[in-house]
C-alpha positions as CSV (number, residue, x, y, z in Angstrom):
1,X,118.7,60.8,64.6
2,X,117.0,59.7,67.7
3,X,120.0,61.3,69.9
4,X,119.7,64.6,68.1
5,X,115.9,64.0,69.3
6,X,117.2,63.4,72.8
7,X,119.4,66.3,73.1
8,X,116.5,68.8,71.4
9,X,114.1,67.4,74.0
10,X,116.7,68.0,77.1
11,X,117.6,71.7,75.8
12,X,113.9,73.0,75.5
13,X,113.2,71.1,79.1
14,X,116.0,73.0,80.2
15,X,115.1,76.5,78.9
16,X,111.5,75.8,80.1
17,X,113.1,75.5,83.5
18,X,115.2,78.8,83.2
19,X,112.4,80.8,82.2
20,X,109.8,79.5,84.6
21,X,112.8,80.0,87.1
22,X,113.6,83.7,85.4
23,X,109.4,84.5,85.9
24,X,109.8,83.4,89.3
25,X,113.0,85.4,90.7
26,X,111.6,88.6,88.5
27,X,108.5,88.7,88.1
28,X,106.6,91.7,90.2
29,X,103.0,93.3,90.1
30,X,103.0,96.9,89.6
31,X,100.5,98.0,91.8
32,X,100.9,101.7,92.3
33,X,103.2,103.5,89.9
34,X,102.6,107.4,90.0
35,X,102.7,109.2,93.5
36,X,99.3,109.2,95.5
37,X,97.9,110.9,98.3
38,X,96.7,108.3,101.3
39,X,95.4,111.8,103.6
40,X,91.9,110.3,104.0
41,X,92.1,108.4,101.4
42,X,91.8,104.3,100.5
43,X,92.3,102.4,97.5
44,X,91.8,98.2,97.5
45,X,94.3,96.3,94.8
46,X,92.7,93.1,93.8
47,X,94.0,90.4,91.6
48,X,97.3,89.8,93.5
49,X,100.1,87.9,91.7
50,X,99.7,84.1,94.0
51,X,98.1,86.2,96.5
52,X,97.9,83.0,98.5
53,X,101.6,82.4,99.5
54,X,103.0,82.9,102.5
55,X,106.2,83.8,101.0
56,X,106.3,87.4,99.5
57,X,108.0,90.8,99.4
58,X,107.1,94.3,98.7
59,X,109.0,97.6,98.2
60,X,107.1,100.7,98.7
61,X,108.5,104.5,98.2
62,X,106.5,106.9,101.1
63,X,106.7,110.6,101.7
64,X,105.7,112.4,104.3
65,X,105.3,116.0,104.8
66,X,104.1,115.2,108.9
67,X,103.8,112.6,111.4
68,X,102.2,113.8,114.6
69,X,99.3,111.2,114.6
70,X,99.2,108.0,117.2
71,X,98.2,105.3,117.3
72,X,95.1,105.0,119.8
73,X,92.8,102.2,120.7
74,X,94.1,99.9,118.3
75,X,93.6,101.9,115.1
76,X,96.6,103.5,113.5
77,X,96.2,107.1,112.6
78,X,98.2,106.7,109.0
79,X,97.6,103.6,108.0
80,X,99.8,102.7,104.8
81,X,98.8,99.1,103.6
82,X,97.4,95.9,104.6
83,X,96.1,92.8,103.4
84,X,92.2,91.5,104.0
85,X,91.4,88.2,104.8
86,X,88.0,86.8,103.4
87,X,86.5,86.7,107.0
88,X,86.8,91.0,107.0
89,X,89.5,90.3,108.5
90,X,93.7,92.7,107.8
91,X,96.8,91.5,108.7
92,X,100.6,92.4,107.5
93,X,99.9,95.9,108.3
94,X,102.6,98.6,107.6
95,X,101.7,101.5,109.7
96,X,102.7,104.6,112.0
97,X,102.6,105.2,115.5
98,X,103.8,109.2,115.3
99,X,107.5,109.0,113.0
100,X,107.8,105.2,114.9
101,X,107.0,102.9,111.4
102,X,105.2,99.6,112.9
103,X,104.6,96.2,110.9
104,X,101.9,93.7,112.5
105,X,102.3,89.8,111.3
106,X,99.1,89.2,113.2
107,X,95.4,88.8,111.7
108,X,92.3,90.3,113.8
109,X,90.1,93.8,113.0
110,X,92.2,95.6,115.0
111,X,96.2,96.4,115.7
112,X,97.7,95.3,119.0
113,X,101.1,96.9,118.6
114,X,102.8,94.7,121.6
115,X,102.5,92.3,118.3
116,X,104.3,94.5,116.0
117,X,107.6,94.8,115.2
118,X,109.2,98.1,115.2
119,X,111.4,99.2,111.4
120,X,112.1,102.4,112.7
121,X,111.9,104.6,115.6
122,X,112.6,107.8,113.5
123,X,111.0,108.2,110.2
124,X,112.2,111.0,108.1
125,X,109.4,113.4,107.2
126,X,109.6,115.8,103.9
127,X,111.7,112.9,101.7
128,X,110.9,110.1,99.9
129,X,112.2,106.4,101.8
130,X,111.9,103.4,100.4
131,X,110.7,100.4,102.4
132,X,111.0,96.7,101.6
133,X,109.1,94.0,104.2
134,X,110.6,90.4,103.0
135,X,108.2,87.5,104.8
136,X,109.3,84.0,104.1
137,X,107.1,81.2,105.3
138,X,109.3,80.0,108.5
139,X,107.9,84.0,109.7
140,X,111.6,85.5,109.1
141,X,110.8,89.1,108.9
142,X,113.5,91.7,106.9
143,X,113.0,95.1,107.1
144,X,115.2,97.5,104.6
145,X,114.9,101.2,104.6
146,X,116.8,103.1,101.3
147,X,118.2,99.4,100.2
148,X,120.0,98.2,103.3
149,X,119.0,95.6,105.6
150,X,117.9,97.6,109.4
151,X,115.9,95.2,111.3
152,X,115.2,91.0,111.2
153,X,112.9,89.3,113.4
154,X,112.3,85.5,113.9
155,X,108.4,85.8,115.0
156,X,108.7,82.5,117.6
157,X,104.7,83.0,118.7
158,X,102.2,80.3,117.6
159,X,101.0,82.4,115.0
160,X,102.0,80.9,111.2
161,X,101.4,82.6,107.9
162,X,98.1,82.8,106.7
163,X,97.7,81.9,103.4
164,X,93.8,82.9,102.2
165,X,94.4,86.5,101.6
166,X,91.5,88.3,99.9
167,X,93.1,91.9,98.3
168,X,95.2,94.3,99.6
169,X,94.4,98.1,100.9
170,X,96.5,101.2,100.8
171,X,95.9,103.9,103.3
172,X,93.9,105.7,104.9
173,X,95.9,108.7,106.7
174,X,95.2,111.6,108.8
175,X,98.3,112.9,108.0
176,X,99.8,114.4,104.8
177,X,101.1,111.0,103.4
178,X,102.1,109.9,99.9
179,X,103.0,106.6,98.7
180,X,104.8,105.4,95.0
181,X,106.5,102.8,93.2
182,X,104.1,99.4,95.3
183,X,105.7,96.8,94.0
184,X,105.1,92.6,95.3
185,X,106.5,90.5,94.6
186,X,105.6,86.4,95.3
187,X,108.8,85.3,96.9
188,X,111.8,87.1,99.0
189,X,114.4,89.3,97.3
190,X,118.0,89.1,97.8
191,X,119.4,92.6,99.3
192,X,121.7,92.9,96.3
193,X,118.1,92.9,94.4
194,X,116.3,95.3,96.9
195,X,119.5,97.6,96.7
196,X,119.6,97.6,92.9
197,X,115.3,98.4,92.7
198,X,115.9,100.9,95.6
199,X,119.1,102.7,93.0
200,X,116.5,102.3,90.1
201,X,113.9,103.7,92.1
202,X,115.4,107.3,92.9
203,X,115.2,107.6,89.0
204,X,111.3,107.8,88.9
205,X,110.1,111.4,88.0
206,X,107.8,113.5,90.0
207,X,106.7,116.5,89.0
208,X,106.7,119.8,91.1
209,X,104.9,120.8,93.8
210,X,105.8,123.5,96.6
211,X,108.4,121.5,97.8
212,X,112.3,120.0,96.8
213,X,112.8,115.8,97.0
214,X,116.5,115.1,98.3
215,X,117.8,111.7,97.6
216,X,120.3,111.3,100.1
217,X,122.4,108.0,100.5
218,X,124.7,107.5,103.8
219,X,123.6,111.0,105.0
220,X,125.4,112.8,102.0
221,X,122.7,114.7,99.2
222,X,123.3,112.5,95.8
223,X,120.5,114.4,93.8
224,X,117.4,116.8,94.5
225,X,114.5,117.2,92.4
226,X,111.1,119.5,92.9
227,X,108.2,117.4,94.2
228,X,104.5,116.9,93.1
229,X,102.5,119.1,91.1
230,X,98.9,120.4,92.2
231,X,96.9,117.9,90.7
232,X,98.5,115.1,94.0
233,X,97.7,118.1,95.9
């Protein structure tokens, strides 16, 4: 009886252990599902899944119908997310410098983009893209546009992870900018993962507005859908 006792206690420490490992690898925080307009406009998400960690990835969908504004004076034009620190304080800053798409590891009130790293040189305007920033706690950045892997970057400065973030901010933008589908996630993401959520993401429905949404996938048009109604207008 006492082995049967044994072997009950070692299978339900063992399925403990799956699970907690399951909520780990899985688990995400919705933070934006439905298409919103960042064109002078800022909304703060609170409540961050371990907002604490220094370890984290997040997959965002953006469209833009324009990008002609600069950067200048260390504040980004289009401004798509950032976290705050409790000392007013932003860093991990996803932002755009014209169609160049910048991310900044460093913390401070304002953007020096020698410190940024570059994900792309040519955004595409007037379709959705998917972007995925993976930041592991050794400062290993990964960069993945539409699922695949474009840029890595070993950050070697004396500048660590900080760890006591506060909330996080989408937007604002001068220019006619959208963002969907924010997802974080509180550890990295395989790119068999971020390829999968990128396949699952050109499923999400939009409805019309003005305009046609191409998904394209190695330069070839897999499937096009109207975009927006008036109500994101």
């Amino acid at each position: 009886m006492n082995i049967w006792v044994f072997v009950l206690s070692i299978a339900i420490i063992v399925l403990c252990l799956l699970l907690f490992y399951l909520y780990k690898w899985y688990n995400s925080s919705n933070l934006i599902t439905r298409p919103i307009s960042l064109k002078n406009n800022s909304q703060t998400i609170q409540n961050l899944i371990n907002p604490n960690i220094g370890t984290f990835s997040i997959s965002i969908w953006i469209y833009a119908n324009s990008l002609t504004n600069p950067y200048s004076s260390g504040k980004p034009g289009n401004m798509i997310y950032y976290f705050t620190l409790p000392t007013s304080y932003m860093m991990y800053q996803l932002y755009f410098d014209n169609n160049t798409l910048y991310f900044d590891f460093t913390y401070g009130t304002t953007i020096t983009k020698a410190n940024s790293y570059i994900i792309t040189t040519n955004f595409p305007v007037q379709e959705w893209t998917n972007i995925v920033v993976n930041v592991t706690r050794d400062n290993i950045f990964e960069f993945f546009i539409n699922g695949k892997l474009e840029q890595t970057y070993n950050n070697t400065t004396s500048d660590k992870y900080y760890v006591d973030i506060n909330s996080m901010v989408v937007g604002s933008c001068v220019d006619d900018i959208y963002i969907t589908n924010l997802q974080r996630w509180d550890h990295t993401r395989d790119a068999a993962s971020i390829w999968n959520n990128y396949l699952n993401g050109l499923g999400f429905s939009l409805p019309t507005y003005n305009a046609t949404l191409t998904y394209k996938q190695d330069s070839k048009i897999i499937q096009q859908n109207s975009l927006f109604s008036n109500s994101y207008k």
